[in-house]
C-alpha positions in Angstrom: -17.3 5.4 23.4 -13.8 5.5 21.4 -13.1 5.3 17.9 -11.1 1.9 18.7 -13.4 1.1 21.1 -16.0 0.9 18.8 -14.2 -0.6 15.7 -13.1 -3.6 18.8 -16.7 -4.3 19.7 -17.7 -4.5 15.8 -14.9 -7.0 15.3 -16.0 -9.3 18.0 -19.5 -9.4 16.9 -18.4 -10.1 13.7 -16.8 -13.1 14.8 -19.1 -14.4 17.1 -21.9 -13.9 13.8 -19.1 -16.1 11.5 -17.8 -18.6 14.1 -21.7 -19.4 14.5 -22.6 -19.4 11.1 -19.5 -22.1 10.5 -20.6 -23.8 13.5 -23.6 -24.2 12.0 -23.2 -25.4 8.4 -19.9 -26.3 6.5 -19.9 -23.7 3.5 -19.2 -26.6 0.9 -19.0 -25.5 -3.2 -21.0 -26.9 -5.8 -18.7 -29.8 -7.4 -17.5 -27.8 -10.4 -16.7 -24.6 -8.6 -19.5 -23.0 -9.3 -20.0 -20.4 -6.7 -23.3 -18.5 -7.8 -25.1 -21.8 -8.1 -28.5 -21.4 -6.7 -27.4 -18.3 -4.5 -30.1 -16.0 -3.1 -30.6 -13.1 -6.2 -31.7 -9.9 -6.9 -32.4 -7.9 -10.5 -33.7 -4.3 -11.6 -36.6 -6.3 -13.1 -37.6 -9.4 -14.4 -40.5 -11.0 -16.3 -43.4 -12.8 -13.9 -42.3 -16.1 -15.2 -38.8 -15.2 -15.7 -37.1 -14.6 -12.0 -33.9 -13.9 -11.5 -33.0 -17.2 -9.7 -33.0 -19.1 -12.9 -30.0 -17.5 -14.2 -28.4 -19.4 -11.3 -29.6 -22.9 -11.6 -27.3 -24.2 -13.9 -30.3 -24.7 -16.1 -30.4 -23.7 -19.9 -33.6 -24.9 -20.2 -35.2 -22.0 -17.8 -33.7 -18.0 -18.0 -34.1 -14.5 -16.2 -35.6 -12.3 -18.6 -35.8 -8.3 -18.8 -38.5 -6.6 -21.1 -38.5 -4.2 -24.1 -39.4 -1.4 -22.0 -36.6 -1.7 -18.5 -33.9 0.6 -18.7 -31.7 -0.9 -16.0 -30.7 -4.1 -16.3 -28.7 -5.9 -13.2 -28.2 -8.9 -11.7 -26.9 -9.6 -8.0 -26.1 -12.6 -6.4 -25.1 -12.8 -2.9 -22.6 -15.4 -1.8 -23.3 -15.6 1.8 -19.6 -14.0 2.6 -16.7 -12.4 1.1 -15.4 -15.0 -1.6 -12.6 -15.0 -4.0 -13.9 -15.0 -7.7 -11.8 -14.5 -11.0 -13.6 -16.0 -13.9 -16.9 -16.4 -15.4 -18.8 -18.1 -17.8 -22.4 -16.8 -19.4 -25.1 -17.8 -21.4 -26.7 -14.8 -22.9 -30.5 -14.5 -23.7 -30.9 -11.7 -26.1 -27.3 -11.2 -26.8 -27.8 -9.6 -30.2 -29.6 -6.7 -28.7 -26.7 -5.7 -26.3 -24.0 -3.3 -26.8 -21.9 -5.2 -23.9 -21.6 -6.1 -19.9 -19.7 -5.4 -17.0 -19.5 -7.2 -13.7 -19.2 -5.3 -10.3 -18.4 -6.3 -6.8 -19.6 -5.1 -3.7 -19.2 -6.0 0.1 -22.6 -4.2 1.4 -24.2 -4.9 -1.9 -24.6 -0.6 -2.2 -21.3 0.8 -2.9 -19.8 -0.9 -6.2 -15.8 -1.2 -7.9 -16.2 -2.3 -11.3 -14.1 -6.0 -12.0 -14.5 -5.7 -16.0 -16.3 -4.5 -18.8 -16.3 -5.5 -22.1 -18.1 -3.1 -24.7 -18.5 -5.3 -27.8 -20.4 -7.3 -30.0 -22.0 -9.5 -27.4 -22.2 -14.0 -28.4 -24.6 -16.4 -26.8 -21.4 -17.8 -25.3 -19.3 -15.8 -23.2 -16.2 -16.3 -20.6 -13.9 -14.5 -19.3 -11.3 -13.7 -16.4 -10.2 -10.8 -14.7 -7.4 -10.1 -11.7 -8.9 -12.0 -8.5 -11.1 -10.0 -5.8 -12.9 -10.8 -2.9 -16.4 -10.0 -2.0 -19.4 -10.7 -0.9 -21.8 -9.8 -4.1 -21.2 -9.4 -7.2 -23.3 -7.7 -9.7 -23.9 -8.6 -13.9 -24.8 -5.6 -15.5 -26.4 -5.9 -19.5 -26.0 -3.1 -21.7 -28.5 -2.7 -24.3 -27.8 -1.4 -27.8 -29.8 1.4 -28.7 -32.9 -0.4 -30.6 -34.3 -2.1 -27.5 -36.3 -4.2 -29.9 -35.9 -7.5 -27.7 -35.6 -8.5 -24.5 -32.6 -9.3 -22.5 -31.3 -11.9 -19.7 -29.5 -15.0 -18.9 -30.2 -18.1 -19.6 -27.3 -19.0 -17.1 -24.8 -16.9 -14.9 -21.3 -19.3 -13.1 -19.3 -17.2 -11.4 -15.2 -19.2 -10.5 -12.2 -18.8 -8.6 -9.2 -20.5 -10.6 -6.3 -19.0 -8.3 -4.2 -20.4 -5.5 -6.5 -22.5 -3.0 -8.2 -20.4 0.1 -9.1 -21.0 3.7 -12.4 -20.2 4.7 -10.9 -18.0 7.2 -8.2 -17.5 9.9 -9.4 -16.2 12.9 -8.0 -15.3 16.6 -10.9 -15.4 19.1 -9.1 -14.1 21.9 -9.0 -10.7 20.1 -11.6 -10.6 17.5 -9.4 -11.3 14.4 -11.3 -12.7 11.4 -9.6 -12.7 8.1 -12.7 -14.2 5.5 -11.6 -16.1 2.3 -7.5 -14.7 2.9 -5.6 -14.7 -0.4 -2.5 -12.4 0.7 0.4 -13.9 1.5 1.2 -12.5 5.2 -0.7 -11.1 7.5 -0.1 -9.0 10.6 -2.0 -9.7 14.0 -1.3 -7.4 16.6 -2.1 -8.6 19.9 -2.9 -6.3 23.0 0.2 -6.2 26.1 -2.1 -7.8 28.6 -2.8 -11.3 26.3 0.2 -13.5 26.5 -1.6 -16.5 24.9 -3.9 -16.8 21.5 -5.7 -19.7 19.5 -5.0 -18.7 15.5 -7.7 -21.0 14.0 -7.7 -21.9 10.0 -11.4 -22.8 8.7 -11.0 -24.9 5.7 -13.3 -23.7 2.4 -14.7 -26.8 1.5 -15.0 -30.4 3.3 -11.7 -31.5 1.1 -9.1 -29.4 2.0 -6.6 -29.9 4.6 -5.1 -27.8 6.5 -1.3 -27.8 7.7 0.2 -25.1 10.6 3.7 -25.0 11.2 3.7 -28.3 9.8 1.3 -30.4 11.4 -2.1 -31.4 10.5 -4.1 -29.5 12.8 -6.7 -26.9 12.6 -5.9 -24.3 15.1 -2.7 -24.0 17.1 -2.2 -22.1 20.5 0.7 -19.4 20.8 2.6 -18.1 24.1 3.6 -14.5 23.5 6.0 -13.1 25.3 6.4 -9.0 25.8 7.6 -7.6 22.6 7.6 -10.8 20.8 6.5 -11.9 17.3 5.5 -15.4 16.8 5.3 -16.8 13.0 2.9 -19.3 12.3 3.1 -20.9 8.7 -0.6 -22.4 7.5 -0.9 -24.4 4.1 -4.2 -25.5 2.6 -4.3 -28.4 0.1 -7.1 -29.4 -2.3 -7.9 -32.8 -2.9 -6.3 -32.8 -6.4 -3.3 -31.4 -4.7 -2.9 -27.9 -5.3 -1.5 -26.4 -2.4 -1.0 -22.1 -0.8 1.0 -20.9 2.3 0.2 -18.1 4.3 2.4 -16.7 6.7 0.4 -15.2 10.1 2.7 -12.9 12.2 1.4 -12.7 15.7 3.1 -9.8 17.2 3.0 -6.8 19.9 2.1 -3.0 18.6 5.3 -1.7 16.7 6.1 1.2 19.6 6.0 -1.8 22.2 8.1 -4.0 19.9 11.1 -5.7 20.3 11.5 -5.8 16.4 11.0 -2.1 16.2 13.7 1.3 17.2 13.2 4.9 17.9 15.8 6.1 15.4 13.3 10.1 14.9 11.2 12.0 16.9 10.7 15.5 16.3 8.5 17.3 19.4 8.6 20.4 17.5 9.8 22.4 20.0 12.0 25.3 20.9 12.2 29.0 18.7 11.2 27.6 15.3 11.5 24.6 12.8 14.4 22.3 12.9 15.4 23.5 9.3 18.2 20.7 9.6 15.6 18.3 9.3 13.1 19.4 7.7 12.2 22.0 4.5 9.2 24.0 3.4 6.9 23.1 1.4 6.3 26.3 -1.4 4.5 27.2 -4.3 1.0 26.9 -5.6 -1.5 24.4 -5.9 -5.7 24.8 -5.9 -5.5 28.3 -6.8 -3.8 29.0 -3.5 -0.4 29.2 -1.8 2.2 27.5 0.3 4.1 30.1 2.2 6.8 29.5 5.1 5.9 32.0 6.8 2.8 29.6 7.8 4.6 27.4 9.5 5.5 27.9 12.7 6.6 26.4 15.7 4.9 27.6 19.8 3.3 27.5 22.7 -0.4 26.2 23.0 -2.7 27.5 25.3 -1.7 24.7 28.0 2.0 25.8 27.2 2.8 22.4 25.1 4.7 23.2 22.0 3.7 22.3 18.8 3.7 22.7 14.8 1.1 25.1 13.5 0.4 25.3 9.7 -1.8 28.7 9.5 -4.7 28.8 7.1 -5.0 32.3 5.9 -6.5 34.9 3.5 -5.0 37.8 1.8 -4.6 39.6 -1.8 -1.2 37.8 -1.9 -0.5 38.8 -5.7 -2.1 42.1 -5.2 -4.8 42.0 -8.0 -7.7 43.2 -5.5 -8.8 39.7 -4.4 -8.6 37.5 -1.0 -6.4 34.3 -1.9 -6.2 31.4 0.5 -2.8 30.1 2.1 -1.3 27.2 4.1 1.5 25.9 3.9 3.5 22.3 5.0 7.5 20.8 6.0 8.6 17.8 3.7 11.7 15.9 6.0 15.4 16.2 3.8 15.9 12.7 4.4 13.9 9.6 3.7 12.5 6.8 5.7 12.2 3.3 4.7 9.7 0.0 6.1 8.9 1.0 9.7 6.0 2.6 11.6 5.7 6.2 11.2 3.3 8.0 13.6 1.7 11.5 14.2 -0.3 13.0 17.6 -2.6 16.0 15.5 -5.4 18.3 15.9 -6.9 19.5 13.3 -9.2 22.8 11.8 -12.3 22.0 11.2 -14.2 25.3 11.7 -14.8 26.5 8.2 -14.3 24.6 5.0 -11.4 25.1 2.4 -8.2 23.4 4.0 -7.0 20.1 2.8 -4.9 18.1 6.1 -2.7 15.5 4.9 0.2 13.4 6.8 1.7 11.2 4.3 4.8 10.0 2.3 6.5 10.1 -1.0 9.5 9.9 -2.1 12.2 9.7 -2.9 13.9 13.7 -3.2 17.9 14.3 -3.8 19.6 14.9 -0.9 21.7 17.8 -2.8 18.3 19.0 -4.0 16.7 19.0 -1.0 19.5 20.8 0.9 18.4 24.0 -1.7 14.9 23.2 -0.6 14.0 22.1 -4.7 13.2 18.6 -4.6 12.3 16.7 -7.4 11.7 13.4 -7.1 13.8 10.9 -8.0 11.6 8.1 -7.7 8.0 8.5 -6.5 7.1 5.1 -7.0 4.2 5.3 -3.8 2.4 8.1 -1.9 0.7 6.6 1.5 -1.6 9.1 2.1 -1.5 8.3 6.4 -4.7 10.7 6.6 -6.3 13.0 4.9 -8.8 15.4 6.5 -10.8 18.2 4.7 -12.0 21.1 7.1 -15.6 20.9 5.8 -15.6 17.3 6.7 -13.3 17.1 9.5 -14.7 13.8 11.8 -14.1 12.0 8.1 -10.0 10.8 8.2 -9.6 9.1 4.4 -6.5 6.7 3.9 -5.4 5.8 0.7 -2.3 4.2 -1.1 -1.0 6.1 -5.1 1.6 4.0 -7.3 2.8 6.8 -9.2 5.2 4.7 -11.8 5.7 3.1 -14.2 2.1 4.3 -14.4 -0.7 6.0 -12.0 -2.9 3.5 -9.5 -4.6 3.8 -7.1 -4.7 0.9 -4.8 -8.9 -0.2 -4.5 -10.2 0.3 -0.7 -10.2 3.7 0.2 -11.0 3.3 4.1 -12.4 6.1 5.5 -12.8 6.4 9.6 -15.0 8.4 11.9 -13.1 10.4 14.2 -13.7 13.6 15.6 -9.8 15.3 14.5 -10.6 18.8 15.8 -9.6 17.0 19.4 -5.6 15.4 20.0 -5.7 12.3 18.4 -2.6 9.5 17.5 -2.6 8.5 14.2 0.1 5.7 12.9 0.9 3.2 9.7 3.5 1.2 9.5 4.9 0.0 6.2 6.3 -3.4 5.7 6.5 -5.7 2.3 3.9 -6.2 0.4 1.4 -4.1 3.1 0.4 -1.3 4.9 -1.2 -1.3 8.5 -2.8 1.5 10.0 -3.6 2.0 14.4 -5.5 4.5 15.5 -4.6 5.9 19.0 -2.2 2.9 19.2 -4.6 0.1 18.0 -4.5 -1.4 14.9 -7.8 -0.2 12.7 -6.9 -1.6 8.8 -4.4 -3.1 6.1 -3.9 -2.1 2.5 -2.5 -5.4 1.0 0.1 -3.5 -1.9 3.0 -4.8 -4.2 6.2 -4.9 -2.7 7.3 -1.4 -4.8 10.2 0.3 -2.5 12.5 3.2 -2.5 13.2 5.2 0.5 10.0 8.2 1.4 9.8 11.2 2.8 7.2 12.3 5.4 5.0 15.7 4.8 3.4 17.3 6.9 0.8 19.8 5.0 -2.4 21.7 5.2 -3.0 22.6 1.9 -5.2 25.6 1.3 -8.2 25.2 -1.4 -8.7 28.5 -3.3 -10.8 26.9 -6.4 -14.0 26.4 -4.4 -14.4 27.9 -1.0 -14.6 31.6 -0.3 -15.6 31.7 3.3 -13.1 33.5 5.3 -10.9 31.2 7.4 -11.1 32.1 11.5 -8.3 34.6 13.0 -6.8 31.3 14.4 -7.2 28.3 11.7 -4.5 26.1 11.4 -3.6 22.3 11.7 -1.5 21.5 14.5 1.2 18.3 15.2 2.4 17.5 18.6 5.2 15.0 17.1 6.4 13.3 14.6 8.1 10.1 15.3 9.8 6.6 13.6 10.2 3.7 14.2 12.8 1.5 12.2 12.0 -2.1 11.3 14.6 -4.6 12.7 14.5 -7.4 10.9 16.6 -9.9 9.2 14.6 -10.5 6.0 14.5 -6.8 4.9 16.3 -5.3 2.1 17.1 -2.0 3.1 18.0 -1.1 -0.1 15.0 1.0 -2.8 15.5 -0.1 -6.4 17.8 -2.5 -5.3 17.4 -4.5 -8.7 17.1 -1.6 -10.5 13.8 -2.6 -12.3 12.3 0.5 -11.9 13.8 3.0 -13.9 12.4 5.9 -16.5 14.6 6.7 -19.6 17.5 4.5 -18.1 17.4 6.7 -14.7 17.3 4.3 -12.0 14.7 5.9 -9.5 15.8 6.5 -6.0 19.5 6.5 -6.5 21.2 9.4 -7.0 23.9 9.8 -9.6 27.4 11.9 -9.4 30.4 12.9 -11.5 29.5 12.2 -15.0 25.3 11.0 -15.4 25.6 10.2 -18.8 27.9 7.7 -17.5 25.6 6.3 -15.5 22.6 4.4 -16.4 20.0 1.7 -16.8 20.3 -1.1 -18.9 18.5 -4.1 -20.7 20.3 -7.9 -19.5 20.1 -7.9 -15.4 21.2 -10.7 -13.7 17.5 -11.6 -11.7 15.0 -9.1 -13.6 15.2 -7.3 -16.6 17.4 -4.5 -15.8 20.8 -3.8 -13.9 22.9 -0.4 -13.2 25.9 0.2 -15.6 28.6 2.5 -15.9 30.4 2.7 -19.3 31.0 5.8 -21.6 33.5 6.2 -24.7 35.0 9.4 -22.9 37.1 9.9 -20.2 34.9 9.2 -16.8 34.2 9.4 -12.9 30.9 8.0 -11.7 28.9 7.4 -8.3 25.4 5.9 -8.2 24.5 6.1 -4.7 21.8 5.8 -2.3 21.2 7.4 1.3 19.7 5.0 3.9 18.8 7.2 7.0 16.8 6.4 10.0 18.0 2.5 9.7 18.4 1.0 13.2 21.6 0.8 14.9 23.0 -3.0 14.6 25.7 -5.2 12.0 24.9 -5.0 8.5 26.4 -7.1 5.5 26.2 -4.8 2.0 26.1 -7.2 -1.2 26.0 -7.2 -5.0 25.9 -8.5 -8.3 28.8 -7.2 -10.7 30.3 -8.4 -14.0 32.7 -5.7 -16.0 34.8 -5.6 -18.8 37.7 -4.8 -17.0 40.2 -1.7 -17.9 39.0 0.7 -15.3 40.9 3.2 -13.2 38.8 2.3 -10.5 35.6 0.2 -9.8 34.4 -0.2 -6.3 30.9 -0.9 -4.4 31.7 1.9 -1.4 30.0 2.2 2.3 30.4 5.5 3.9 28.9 7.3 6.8 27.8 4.8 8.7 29.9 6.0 12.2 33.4 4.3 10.9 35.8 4.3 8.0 34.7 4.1 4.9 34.8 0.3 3.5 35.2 -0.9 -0.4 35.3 -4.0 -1.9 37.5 -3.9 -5.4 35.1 -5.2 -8.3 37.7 -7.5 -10.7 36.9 -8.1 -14.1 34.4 -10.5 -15.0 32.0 -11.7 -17.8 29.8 -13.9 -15.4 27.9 -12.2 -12.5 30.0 -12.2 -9.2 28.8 -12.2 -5.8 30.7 -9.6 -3.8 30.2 -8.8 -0.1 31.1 -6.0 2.6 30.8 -8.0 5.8 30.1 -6.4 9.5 28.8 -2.6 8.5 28.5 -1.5 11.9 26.0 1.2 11.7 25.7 3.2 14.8 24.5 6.3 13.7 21.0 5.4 11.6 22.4 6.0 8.7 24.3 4.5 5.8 25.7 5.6 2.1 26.8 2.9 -0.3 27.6 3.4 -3.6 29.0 1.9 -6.7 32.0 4.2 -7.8 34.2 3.1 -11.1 35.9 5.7 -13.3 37.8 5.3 -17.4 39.9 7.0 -19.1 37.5 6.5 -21.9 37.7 3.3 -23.7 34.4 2.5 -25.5 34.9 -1.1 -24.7 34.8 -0.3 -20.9 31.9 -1.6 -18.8 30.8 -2.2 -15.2 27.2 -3.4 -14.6 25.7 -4.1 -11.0 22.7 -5.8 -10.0 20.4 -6.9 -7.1 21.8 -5.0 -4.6 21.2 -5.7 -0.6 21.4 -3.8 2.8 20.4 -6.7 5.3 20.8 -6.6 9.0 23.0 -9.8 10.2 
């Protein structure tokens, strides 16, 4: 049976196991909230007369007790399903004993992300909050100071969720869709070609909320899909006191079969060798080993299909008597924006040592990149579209970095069973706010993220591990990619633009636009018109400055370019500029201003997937001389 075939079947059991369970009783809160009251538990230990479930009944009177002599001390309550929670409150038996406490979360009550952790003085008293997640258990874990002289508990345990109001779930029958307890604000449903009609149903939480979709008061609402189409359907909850959330459910067609979706990259990897127009090395060291060009190379398979091979090899490369292992990998010279980006691979999985990665980060100079350099300008995310180690190789791990303004990694690292030493298709596609990932064509998972965007570029690697492994790679090791191929997002609501409000920045350089002419002249500055920041150009010598950004691979249509601009006046020039788009190059004038000023370039035609715009101005070096610019847009009319 199929990967997706498989992770299909799961999904409709799993419905059929909640739709029933709803059926069956109306999951209704306690009337404060509470959502741990009198909830099935579980403990490391606890007394004979002291179980675990009194630290649930809202009880003061009765606790959950640990002796002297435990050494783990945990608490787990299981809330029937996945449920939001933010906040709790605690009343502490033994608390001058403890050293502190943490609580976990869990969603198969074994593998556990910890929510917060306090390591303090510890009062009979305790609340607290921390950012909202959604699981199915959650776990109190007691720290004990080093005496142990007493022992330790609850006297009572309430567990809340304080944020926007929840559904109980959304859910498409027709396809095995269940979203439990949804708190994002959109979400994707991708619907097979051969169903032309769904049922989105919204379960309330409790027995007083109501339920609104696209406006009427109704709990589920059919939908005709046409091919290629997206449907939108809009579906608010209210509470009884009359708090109120919207979530936006986008029914829609896989992106390669989409109508709001174009080709505008392929690469077949074909011909004498790699397209070096489009594509640079990736060198150097990492892991004790190296990347080397000459590993990449472009051929023939055995059924005569041409492909990309990145060789895994051992040598004495630095010629100090010892076998050091190689790989190698092609980074793209330009960068891709939201779309769906999409691999057919087969991978080495004979011997251990060789890290497999498709991915993206970004974003790298274009002048940079042309000398095969590359610095970043702006990694501000890595989507990690798979990554496969040899020793491990039916694993495939996906996983989502924020690299600025400091390192995260988003929580939910979903790994998938697939054998990748056969051809498989791996995709993601990468819209606002998420990331959705399909295997062989059919969507598998989302990472919800924050809307953080600059242009990426793809890579392509197979990056040899020297530190660990010392078993001798076969005479024919190597990860191989069929194609590589894009597919623009069309679609009216997208800023095309990274950094457009130039809020992230790093010692005033705006990441993901490149600068020109005089840098010092260019920079970012405190006071922007919708955020913190904006872009200005001022200097008290003699100037010529461009900020500009590259938008390749944007699909063919009408665009309108826009900004925000205020200046002191007294420039020899001050422009916003769009070039290399397949006609002349267009410029609106920016006039003199103290107040922020709308200014618009109307009908870009692009025709050629591709775009510059800049912000050009230039002084003869009056320190009185400004231009500032601000929330910048690329949107497709």
């Amino acid at each position: 049976m199929s990967f997706v075939s498989t992770m299909k079947i799961m999904n409709i059991l799993i419905l059929y196991v909640v739709l029933f369970v709803l059926s069956t009783v109306v999951a209704v809160q306690a009337a404060d909230g509470n959502l741990v009251l009198n909830k099935p538990v579980t403990t490391s230990f606890a007394a004979a007369s002291y179980p675990g479930n009194l630290a649930v009944d809202n009880s003061a009177a009765t606790y959950w007790r640990v002796g002297v002599t435990e050494g783990e001390i945990w608490l787990v309550v299981d809330l029937g399903r996945p449920m939001p929670f933010d906040s709790y409150k605690l009343d502490v038996y033994g608390y001058p004993y403890m050293s502190g406490y943490k609580f976990q979360y869990s969603n198969d009550g074994e593998h556990w992300t910890d929510a917060m952790e306090k390591i303090d003085a510890v009062l009979r008293d305790e609340a607290g909050s921390f950012p909202t997640v959604t699981a199915r258990y959650v776990r109190y874990v007691a720290l004990r100071n080093d005496t142990k002289s007493s022992a330790i508990g609850l006297r009572n345990f309430e567990l809340y969720y304080h944020g926007n109001p929840v559904l109980g779930q959304l859910a498409v029958p027709e396809i095995g869709y269940v979203v439990p307890s949804p708190l994002q604000d959109v979400y994707d449903v991708i619907v097979p070609d051969e169903i032309t009609q769904v049922t989105l149903q919204a379960v309330p939480m409790t027995a007083t909320q109501s339920v609104l979709m696209n406006g009427e008061r109704v709990n589920q609402v059919v939908v005709e899909l046409g091919a290629g189409a997206e449907q939108v359907v809009m579906v608010t909850v209210t509470e009884a006191d009359g708090k109120s959330n919207t979530f936006k459910v986008i029914l829609k067609r896989r992106p390669t079969q989409s109508d709001y979706y174009q080709l505008t990259y392929e690469d077949h990897f074909t011909g004498d060798g790699l397209n070096t127009n489009d594509w640079f090395y990736r060198t150097g060291t990492k892991w004790d080993s190296y990347n080397l060009p000459s590993n990449v190379r472009v051929g023939p398979d055995a059924a005569g299909n041409s492909n990309l091979y990145i060789d895994f090899k051992q040598a004495d490369y630095n010629m100090d008597g010892k076998l050091d292992y190689s790989a190698g990998g092609i980074i793209s010279r330009n960068p891709f924006g939201y779309g769906y980006y999409e691999v057919r691979a087969k991978l080495y999985g004979a011997t251990p040592g060789l890290h497999q990665s498709f991915w993206t980060m970004g974003s790298f100079s274009g002048e940079d990149v042309q000398s095969g350099q590359a610095p970043r300008l702006g990694a501000l995310l890595e989507i990690d579209g798979f990554e496969v180690d040899s020793e491990n190789s039916s694993r495939l791990n996906v996983t989502i970095h924020r690299h600025f303004p400091e390192a995260y990694s988003y929580p939910g690292r979903a790994r998938f069973e697939i054998d990748t030493t056969n051809w498989f298709t791996w995709g993601f596609e990468w819209l606002p706010g998420r990331v959705n990932f399909y295997a062989d064509g059919e969507y598998v998972y989302t990472y919800h993220i924050e809307d953080v965007f600059a242009p990426q570029n793809v890579l392509l690697t197979a990056l040899a591990d020297g530190r660990t492994y010392t078993q001798a790679p076969l005479s024919n090791a190597a990860a191989q990619f069929d194609y590589f191929r894009f597919y623009a997002r069309v679609d009216q609501e997208i800023n095309y633009v990274g950094n457009a409000s130039f809020e992230l920045n790093n010692s005033s350089e705006a990441l993901g636009w490149i600068k020109q002419g005089a840098a010092s002249a260019s920079k970012v500055v405190a006071g922007g018109r919708s955020g913190e920041y904006a872009l200005e150009h001022s200097g008290d010598q003699a100037y010529q400055a461009t900020t500009k950004q590259r938008l390749s691979h944007l699909p063919q249509g009408t665009y309108q370019v826009s900004a925000w601009v205020r200046s002191s006046g007294g420039h020899t020039a001050a422009k916003l500029q769009v070039s290399n788009y397949g006609g002349e190059i267009l410029e609106v004038n920016l006039e003199p201003s103290s107040e922020w000023r709308y200014v618009v370039i109307d009908q870009v035609a692009v025709t050629e997937n591709y775009m510059e715009i800049a912000v050009v101005s230039a002084s003869d070096g009056a320190a009185s001389v400004w231009l500032q610019v601000d929330d910048v847009a690329v949107m497709r009319k």
